[in-house]
C-alpha positions as CSV (number, residue, x, y, z in Angstrom):
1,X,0.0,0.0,0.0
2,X,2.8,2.7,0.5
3,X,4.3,1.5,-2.5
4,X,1.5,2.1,-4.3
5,X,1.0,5.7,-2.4
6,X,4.6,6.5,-3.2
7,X,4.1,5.9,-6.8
8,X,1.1,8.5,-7.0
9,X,2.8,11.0,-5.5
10,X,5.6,10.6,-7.8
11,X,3.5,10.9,-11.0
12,X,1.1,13.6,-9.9
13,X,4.9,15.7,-8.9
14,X,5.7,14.9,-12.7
15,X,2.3,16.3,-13.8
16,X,2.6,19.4,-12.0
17,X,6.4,20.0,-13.3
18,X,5.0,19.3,-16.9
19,X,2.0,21.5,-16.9
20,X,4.1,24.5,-14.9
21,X,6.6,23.8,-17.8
22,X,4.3,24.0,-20.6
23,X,2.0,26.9,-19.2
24,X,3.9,29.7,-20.7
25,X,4.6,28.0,-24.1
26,X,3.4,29.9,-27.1
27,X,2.1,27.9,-30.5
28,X,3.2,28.2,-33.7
29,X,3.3,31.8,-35.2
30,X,1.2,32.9,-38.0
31,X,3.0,35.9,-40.0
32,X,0.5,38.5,-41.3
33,X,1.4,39.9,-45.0
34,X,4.6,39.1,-47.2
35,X,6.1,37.9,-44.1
36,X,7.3,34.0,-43.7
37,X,8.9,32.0,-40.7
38,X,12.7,31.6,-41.7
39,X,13.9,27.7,-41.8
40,X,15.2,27.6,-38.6
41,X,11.9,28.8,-36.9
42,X,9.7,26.1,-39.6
43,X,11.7,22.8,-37.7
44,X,10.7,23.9,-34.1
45,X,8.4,21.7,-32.7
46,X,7.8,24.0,-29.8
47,X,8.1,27.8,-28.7
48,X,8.9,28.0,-24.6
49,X,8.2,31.2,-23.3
50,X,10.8,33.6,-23.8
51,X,11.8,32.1,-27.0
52,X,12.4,34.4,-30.1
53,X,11.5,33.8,-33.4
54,X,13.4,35.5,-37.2
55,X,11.0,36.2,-39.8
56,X,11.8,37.3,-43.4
57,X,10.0,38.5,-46.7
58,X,8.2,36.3,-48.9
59,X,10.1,35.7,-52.0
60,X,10.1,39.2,-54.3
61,X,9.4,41.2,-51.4
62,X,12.4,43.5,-49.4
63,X,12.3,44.9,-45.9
64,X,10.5,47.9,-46.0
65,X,10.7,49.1,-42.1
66,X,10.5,47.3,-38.6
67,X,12.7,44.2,-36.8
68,X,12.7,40.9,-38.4
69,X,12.2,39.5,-34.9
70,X,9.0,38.7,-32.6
71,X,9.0,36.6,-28.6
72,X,6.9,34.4,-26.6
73,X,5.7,36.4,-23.7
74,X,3.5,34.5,-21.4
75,X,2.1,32.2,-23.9
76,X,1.7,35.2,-26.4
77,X,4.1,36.0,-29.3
78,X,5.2,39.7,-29.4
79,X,3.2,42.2,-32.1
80,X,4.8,41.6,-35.6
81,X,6.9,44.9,-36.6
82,X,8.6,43.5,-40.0
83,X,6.7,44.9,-43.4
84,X,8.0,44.2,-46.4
85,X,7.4,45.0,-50.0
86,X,7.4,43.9,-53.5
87,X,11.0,44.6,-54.9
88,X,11.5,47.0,-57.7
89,X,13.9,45.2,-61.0
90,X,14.3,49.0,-62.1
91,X,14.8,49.6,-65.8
92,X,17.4,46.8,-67.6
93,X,20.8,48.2,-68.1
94,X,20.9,50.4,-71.3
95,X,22.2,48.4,-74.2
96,X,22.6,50.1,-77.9
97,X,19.9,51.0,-80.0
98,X,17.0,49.5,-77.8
99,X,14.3,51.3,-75.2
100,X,12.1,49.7,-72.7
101,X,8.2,50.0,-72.8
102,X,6.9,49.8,-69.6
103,X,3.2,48.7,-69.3
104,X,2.6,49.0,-65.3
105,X,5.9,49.6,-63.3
106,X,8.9,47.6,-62.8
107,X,8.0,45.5,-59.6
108,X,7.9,42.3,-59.0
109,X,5.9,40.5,-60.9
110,X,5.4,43.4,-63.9
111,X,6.2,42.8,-67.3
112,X,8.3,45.2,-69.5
113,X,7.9,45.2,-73.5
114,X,11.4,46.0,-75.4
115,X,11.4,47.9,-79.0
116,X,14.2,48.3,-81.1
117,X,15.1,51.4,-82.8
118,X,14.3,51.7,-86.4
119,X,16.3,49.9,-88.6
120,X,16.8,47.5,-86.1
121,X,15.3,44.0,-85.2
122,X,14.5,42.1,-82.4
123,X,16.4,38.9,-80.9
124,X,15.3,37.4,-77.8
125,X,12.5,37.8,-75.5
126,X,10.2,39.6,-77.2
127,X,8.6,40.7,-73.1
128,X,10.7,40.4,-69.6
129,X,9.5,40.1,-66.4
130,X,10.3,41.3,-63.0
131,X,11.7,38.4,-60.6
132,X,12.9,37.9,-57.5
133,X,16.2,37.7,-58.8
134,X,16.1,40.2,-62.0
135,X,14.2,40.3,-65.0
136,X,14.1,37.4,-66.8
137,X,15.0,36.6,-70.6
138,X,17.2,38.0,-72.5
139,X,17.1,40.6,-75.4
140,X,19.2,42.0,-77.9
141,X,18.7,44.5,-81.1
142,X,20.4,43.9,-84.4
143,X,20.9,45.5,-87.4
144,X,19.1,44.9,-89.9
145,X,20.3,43.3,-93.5
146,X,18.8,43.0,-97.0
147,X,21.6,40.3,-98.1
148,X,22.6,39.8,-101.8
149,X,22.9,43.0,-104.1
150,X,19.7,42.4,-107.0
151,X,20.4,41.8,-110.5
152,X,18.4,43.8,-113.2
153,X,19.0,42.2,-116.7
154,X,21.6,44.8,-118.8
155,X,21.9,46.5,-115.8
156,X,25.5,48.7,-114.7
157,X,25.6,49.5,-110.9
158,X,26.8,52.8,-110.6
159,X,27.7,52.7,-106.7
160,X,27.2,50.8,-104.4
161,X,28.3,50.3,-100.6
162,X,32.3,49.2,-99.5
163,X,31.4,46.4,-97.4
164,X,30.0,42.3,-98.1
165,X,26.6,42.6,-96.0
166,X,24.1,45.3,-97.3
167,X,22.7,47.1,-94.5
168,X,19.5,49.3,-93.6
169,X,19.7,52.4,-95.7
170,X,22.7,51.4,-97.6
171,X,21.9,52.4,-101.2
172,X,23.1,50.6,-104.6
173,X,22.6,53.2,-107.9
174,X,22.1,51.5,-111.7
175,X,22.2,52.7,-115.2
176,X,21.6,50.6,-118.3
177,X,23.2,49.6,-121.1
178,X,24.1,51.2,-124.5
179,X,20.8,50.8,-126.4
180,X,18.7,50.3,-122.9
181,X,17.1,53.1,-120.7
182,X,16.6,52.9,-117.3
183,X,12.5,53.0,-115.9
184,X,12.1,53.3,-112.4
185,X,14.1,55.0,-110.1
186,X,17.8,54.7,-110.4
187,X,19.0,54.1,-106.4
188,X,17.6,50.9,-104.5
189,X,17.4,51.4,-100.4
190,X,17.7,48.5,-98.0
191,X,14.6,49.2,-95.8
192,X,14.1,48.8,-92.4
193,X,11.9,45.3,-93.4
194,X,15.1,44.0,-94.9
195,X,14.1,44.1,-98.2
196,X,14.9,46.1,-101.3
197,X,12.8,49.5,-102.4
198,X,11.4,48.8,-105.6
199,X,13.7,48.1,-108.5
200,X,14.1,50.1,-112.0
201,X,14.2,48.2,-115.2
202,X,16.4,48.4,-118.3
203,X,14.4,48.1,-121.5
204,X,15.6,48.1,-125.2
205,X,15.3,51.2,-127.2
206,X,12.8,50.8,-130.2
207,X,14.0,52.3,-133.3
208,X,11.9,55.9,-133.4
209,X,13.5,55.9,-129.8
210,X,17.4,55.6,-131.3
211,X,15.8,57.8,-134.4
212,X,14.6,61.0,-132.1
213,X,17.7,60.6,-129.7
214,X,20.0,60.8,-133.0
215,X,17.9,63.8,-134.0
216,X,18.1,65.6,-130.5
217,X,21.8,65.4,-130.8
218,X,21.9,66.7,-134.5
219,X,19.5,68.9,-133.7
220,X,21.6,70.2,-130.4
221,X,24.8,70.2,-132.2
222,X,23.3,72.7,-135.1
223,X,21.9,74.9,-132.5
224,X,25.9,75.2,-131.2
225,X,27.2,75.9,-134.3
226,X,24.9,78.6,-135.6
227,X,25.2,80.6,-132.7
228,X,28.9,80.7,-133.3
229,X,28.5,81.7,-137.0
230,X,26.2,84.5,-135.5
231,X,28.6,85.5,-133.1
232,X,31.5,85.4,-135.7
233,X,29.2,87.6,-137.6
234,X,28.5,90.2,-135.4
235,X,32.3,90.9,-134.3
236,X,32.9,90.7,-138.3
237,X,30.2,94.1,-138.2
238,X,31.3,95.5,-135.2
239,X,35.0,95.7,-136.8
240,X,33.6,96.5,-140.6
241,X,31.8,99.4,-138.7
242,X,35.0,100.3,-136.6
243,X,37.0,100.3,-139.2
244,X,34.6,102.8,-141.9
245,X,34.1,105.0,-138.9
246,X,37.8,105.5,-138.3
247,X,37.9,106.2,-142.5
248,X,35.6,108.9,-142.2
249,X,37.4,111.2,-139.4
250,X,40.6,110.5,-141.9
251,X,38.8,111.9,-145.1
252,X,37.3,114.7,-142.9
253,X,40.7,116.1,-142.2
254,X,41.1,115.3,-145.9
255,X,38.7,117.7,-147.0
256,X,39.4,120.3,-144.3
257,X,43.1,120.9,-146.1
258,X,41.8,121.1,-149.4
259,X,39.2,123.3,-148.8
260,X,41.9,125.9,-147.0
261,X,44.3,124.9,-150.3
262,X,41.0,126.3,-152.2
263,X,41.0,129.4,-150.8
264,X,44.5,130.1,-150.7
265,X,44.1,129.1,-154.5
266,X,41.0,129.8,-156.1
267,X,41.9,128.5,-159.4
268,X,41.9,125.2,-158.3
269,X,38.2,125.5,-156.9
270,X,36.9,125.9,-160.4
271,X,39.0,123.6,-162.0
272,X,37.4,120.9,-159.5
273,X,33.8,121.7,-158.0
274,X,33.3,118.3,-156.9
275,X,35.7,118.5,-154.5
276,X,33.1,121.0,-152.3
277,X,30.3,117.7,-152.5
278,X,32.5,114.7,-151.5
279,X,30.5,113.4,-148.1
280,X,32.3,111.0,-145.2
281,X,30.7,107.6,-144.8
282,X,28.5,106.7,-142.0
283,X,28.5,103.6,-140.3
């Protein structure tokens, strides 16, 4: 019988050490908002009073204020301080000859739209999206090509660019052959679609066509020459007239003399009255 006495006692002391043991014990904590238990607070079983527990963000979320830390107190965990929010990727870093279109923001979670400048083409993700670690994808921006230079049938290219690969807004010029004229317009343009502008074409003359471009050059070449004869002609008149004005001042003078010689000598005046109605030349 004490045995048995002795035995009770000794379980109902174990009871009461357990449940003054376990009274202040808090349970599991339940985070509120973006906020998780870290590992190390996930594989406790149990939370004695006084024990501390580390939170952290969810994943693509950053401290924004307040300790990452909370206690038991008396069965009760302490009032949750952390906050976090959702992390911002910022704009990619700036590579050549692309821009960024933004459709909401850049936080996590948002999607961004890249566009190539013009002339340019896209390789890559055509959208990116905010993660935890970065945006995803990857994208780049080339330049565009329109590949081998065209052939037009009896066809001379004129200039064209100094390198193997035609690029955007490189430009080839043609002409045509002898006995060929060129329709269309004479330069081709790589466009931004990497394709050629529209191509001129080199078609035979007919023979009015050869006839009438003869006759233009006959025609031209007659035009020349009589406006040199005309222009020999008139220096021909302008020295004819220099030279019959220049005659007349002489036989002027001329007359003056004689007509002094006639006074001095009378005799000679009625020997020779038409000396009195010689006239100078006018040009």
């Amino acid at each position: 019988m004490r045995v048995k006495m002795s035995l009770w006692t000794l379980l109902l002391f174990l009871l009461a050490f357990v449940s003054r043991g376990r009274a202040g014990e808090c349970q599991r904590p339940v985070p509120e908002g973006n906020v998780l238990l870290t590992e190390s607070a996930m594989v406790k079983n149990s939370f004695p009073d006084g024990s501390d527990v580390i939170l952290k963000c969810a994943t693509g979320y950053v401290v924004a204020q307040g300790s990452n830390t909370i206690q038991c107190v008396s069965g009760e965990w302490s009032k949750q301080e952390l906050t976090c929010k959702k992390k911002d990727c910022g704009l990619p870093r700036s590579t050549p000859n692309i821009n960024y279109l933004v459709l909401t923001d850049t936080l996590f979670g948002a999607h961004i739209k890249p566009v190539c400048e013009r002339g340019y083409y896209l390789q890559g993700s055509s959208y990116r999206q905010c993660l935890a670690n970065g945006w995803s994808g990857r994208s780049q921006c080339l330049l565009v090509t329109c590949g081998k230079l065209p052939e037009i049938p009896h066809s001379v290219i004129v200039s064209e660019p100094a390198k193997e690969i035609v690029e955007f807004g490189d430009v080839i010029e043609y002409s045509c052959e002898d006995k060929y004229t060129l329709v269309g317009n004479r330069s081709v343009v790589c466009q931004e679609n990497g394709n050629y502008s529209s191509l001129p074409q080199c078609k035979e003359r007919q023979g009015h066509e050869r006839y009438f471009s003869t006759y233009s050059v006959v025609i031209g070449l007659s035009a020349i020459l009589a406006a040199a004869i005309a222009i020999v002609i008139f220096i021909w008149c302008l020295v004819q007239c220099y030279q019959k004005r220049k005659g007349s001042y002489d036989t002027g003078e001329e007359m003056r003399k004689k007509e002094a010689l006639m006074q001095e000598h009378p005799d000679i005046s009625r020997s020779n009255p038409r000396a009195h109605n010689h006239i100078a030349p006018v040009c």
